[in-house]
C-alpha positions as CSV (number, residue, x, y, z in Angstrom):
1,X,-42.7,-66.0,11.3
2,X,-41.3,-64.4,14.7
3,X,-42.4,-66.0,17.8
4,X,-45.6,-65.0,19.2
5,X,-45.6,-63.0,22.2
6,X,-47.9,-64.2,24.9
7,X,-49.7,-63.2,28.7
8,X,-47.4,-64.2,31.2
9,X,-49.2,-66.4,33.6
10,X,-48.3,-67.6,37.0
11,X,-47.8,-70.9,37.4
12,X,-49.8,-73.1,40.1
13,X,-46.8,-73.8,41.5
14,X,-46.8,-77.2,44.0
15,X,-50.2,-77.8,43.4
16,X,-49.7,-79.2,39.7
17,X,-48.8,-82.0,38.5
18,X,-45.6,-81.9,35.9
19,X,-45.4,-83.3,33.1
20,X,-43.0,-86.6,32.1
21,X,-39.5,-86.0,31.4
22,X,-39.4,-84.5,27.8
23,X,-38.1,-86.8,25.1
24,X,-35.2,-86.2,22.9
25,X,-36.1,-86.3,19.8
26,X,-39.3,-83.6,20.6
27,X,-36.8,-81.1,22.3
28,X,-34.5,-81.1,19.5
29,X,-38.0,-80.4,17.1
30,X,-38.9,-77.6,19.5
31,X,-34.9,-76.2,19.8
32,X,-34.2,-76.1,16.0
33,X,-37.1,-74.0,15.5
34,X,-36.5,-72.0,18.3
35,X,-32.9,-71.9,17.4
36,X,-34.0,-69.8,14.3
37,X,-35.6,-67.6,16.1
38,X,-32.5,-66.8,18.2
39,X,-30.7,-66.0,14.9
40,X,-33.2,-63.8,14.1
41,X,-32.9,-61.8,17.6
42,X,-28.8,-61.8,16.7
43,X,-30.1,-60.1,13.2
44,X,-32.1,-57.5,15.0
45,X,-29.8,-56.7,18.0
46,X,-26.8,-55.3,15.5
47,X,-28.9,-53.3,13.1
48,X,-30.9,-52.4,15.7
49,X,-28.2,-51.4,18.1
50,X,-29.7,-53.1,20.8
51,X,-27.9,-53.7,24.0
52,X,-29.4,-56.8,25.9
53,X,-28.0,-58.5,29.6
54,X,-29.1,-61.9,30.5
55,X,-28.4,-63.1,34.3
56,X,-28.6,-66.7,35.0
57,X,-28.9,-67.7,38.5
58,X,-29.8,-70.4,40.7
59,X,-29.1,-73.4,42.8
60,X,-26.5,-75.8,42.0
61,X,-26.9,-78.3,39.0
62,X,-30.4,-76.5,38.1
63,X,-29.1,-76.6,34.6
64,X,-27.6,-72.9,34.3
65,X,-24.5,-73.6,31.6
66,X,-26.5,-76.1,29.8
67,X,-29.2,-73.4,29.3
68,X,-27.0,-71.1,28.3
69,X,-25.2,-73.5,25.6
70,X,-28.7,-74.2,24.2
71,X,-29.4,-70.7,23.6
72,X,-25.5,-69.9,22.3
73,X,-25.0,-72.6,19.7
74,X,-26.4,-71.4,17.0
75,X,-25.3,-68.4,17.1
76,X,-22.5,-66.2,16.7
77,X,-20.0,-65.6,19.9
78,X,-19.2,-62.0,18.6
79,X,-23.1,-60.9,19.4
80,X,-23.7,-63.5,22.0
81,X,-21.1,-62.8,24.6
82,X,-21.1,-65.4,27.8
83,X,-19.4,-63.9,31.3
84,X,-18.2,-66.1,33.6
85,X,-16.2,-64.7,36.3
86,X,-14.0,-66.8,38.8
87,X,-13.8,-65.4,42.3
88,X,-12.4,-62.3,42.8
89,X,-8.7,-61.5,43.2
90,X,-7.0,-59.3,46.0
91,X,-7.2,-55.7,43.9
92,X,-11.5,-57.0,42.9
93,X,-12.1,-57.6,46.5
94,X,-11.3,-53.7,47.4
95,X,-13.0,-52.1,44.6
96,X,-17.1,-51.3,44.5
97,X,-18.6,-55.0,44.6
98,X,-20.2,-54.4,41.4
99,X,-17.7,-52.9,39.4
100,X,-16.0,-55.8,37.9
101,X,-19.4,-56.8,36.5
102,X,-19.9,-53.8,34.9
103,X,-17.0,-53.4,32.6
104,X,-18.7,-56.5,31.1
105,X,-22.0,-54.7,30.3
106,X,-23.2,-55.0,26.6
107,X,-22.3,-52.2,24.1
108,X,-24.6,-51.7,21.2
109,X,-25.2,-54.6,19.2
110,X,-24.0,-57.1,21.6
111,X,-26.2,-59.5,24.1
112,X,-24.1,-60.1,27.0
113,X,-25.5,-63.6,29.1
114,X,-24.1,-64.1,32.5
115,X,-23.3,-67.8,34.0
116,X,-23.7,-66.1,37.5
117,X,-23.6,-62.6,38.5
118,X,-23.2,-59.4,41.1
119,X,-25.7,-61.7,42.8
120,X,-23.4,-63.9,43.9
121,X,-23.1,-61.4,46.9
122,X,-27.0,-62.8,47.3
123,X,-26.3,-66.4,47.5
124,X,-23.5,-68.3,47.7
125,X,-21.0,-65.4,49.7
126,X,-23.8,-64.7,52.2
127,X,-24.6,-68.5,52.7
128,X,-20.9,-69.9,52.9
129,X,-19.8,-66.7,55.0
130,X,-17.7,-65.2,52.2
131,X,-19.2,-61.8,53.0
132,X,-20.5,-60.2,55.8
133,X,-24.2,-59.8,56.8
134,X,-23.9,-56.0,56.4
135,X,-22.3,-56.1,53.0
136,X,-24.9,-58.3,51.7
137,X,-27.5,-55.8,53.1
138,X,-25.5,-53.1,51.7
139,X,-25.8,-55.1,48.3
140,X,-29.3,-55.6,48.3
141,X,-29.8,-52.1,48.5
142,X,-28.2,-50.8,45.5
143,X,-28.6,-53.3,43.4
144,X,-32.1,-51.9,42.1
145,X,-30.8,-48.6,42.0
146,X,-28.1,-49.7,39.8
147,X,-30.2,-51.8,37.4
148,X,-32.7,-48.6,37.4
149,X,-29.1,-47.2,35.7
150,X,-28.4,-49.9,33.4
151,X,-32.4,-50.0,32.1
152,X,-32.6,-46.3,31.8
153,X,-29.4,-46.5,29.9
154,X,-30.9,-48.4,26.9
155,X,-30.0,-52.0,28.1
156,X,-32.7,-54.9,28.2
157,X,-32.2,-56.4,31.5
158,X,-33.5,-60.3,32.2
159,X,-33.0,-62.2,35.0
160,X,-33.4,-65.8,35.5
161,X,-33.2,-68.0,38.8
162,X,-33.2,-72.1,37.8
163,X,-34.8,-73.9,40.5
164,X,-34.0,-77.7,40.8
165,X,-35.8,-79.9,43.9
166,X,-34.1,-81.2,46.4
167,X,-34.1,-85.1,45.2
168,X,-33.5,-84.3,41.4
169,X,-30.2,-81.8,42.8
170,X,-28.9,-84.9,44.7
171,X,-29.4,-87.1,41.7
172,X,-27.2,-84.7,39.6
173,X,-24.7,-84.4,41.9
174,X,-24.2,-88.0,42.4
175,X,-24.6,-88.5,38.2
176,X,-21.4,-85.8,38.7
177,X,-19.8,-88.4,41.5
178,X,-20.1,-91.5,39.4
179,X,-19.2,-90.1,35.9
180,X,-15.8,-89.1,35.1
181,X,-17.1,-87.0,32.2
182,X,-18.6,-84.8,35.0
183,X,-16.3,-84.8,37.9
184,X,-15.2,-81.5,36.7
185,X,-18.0,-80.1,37.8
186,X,-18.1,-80.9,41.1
187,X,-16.2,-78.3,43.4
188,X,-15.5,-78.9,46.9
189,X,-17.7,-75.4,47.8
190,X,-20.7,-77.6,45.9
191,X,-20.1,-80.5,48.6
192,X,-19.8,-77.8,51.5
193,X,-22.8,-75.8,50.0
194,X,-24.9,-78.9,49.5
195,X,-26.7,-79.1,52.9
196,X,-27.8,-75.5,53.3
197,X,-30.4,-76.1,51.8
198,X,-32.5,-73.7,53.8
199,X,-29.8,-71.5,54.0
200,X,-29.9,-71.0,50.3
201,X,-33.8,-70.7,50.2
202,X,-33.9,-68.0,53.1
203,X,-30.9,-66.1,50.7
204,X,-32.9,-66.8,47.4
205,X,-36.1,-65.5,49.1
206,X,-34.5,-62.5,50.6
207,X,-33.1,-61.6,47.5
208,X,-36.8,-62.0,45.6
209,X,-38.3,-59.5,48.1
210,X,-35.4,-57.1,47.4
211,X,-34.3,-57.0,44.1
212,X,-37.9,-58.2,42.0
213,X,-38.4,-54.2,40.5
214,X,-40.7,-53.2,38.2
215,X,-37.7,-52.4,36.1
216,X,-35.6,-55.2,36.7
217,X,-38.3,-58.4,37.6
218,X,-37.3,-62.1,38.5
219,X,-38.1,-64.8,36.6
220,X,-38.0,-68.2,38.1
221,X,-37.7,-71.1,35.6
222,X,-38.8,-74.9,37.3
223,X,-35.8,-77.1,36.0
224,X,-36.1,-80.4,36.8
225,X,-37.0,-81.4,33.3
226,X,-33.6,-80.0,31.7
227,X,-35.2,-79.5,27.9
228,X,-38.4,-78.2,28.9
229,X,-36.6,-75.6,31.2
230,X,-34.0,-75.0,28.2
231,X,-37.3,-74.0,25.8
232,X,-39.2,-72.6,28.5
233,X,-36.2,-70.2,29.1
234,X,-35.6,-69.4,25.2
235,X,-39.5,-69.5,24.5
236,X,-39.7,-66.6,27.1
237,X,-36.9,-64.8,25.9
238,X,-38.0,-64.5,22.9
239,X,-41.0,-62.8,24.5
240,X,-39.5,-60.5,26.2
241,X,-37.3,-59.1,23.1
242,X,-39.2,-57.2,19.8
243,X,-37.2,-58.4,17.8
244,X,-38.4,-58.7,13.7
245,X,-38.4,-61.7,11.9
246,X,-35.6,-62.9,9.1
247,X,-36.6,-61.8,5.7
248,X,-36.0,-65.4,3.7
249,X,-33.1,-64.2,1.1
250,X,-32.4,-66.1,-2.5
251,X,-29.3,-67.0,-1.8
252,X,-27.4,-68.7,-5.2
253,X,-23.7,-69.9,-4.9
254,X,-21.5,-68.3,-8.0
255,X,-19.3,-70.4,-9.9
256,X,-15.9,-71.6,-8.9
257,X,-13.4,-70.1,-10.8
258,X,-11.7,-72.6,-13.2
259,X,-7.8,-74.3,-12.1
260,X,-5.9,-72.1,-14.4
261,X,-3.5,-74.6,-14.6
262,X,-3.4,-74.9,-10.8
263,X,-2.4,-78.6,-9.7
264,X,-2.6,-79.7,-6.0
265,X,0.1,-80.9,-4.3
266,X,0.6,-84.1,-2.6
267,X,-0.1,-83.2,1.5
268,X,-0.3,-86.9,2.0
269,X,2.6,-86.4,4.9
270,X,0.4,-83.8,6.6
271,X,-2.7,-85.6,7.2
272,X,-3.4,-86.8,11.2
273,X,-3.8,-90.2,11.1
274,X,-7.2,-91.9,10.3
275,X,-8.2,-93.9,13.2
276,X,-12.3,-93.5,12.5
């Protein structure tokens, strides 16, 4: 059965109390089933020719790659498409701020997610002073108009901003400090960008008040429960997309064909070594 689309309703916000750290082994419940679902939405976006964008935004360590994983491993990398771009080179940096993003736009039958987006200009290259005040005006300016162009060209537009609190984004970046597994993801602009705070509210809220269209709304996901923000993301998603449910198929394997007097060899020189 597809996933049941529901009324969106706001959140109380500050005024309720969350919930307790999800448990592992109910998320993983809640993600295989949802997991189906998302190969069912792969099913109906190439026969149906769909074209679907996902933007993924928000503060540092709010949980944006391991939201995106969640929702891409199940499924197939030739629909489900994941941007990442790294900063811009010499010949980006004069062309139309946008227009390396757009060559990445989804064709039909593909669902393109970005880690990060055009609103980069938004955030982190207005806080850290990578752009100037103007050009980030200039940004938030167009950008509607050129979303009103992708959505009026046929492409499902969603855009998600992760918001973590200020004690459980500390926590992560020390967990990132102390672990070796994570050090890679520490960048030195994470240390620098780590006490503006403020700066980066003022920037996300300015960016709200600009760019939240009809055509083109923000949704902002509370993350500092990782797995209920994962399912909260991919429960909503699959709101927002009509997709039809799998038809169950009976599926029975054939028979092997018989040796034919085929004899394997011995590859007993080609094996890695078994140290497990």
């Amino acid at each position: 059965m597809a996933h049941k689309k529901k009324a969106r309703t706001r959140p109380s916000g500050a005024d309720s109390t969350p919930p307790p750290k999800m448990k592992r082994k109910e998320y993983e419940k809640h993600l295989r089933r949802l997991h189906g679902e998302l190969v069912a939405v792969q099913e109906w976006t190439k026969a149906s020719g769909s074209k679907v964008c996902i933007l993924f935004e928000g503060r540092d360590t709010a949980g944006k790659g391991g939201t995106i994983k969640a929702i891409t491993e199940r499924v197939s990398p030739r629909v489900f498409r994941v941007v990442a771009l790294p900063a811009p080179n010499e010949r980006e940096k004069s062309q139309m701020y946008v227009q390396r993003y757009i060559t990445h736009l989804p064709a039909a039958g593909e669902i393109v997610i970005f880690d990060r987006s055009w609103y980069n200009r938004a955030g982190v290259e207005r806080v850290m002073g990578f752009c100037s005040e103007e050009q980030t005006q200039r940004f938030l300016d167009a950008a509607p108009a050129v979303e009103r162009a992708m959505v009026d060209s046929g492409i499902i537009l969603l855009k998600y901003w992760l918001e973590v609190g200020p004690d459980e984004q500390t926590r992560r970046l020390q967990s990132r400090i102390d672990d070796p597994r994570k050090i890679w993801k520490l960048s030195d602009l994470d240390l620098r960008s780590y006490s503006r705070w403020y700066d980066y509210s003022r920037a996300r809220d300015a960016m709200f008040a600009a760019t939240d269209t009809a055509w083109a709304p923000w949704h902002l996901v509370h993350s500092d429960d990782k797995r209920r923000s994962r399912l909260n993301v991919i429960s909503h998603l699959l709101d927002e997309l009509p997709y039809e449910p799998l038809e169950p198929k009976d599926v029975t394997l054939p028979r092997r064909q018989r040796p034919g007097g085929y004899e394997e060899p011995d590859h007993s020189s080609l094996f890695i070594p078994s140290l497990f």
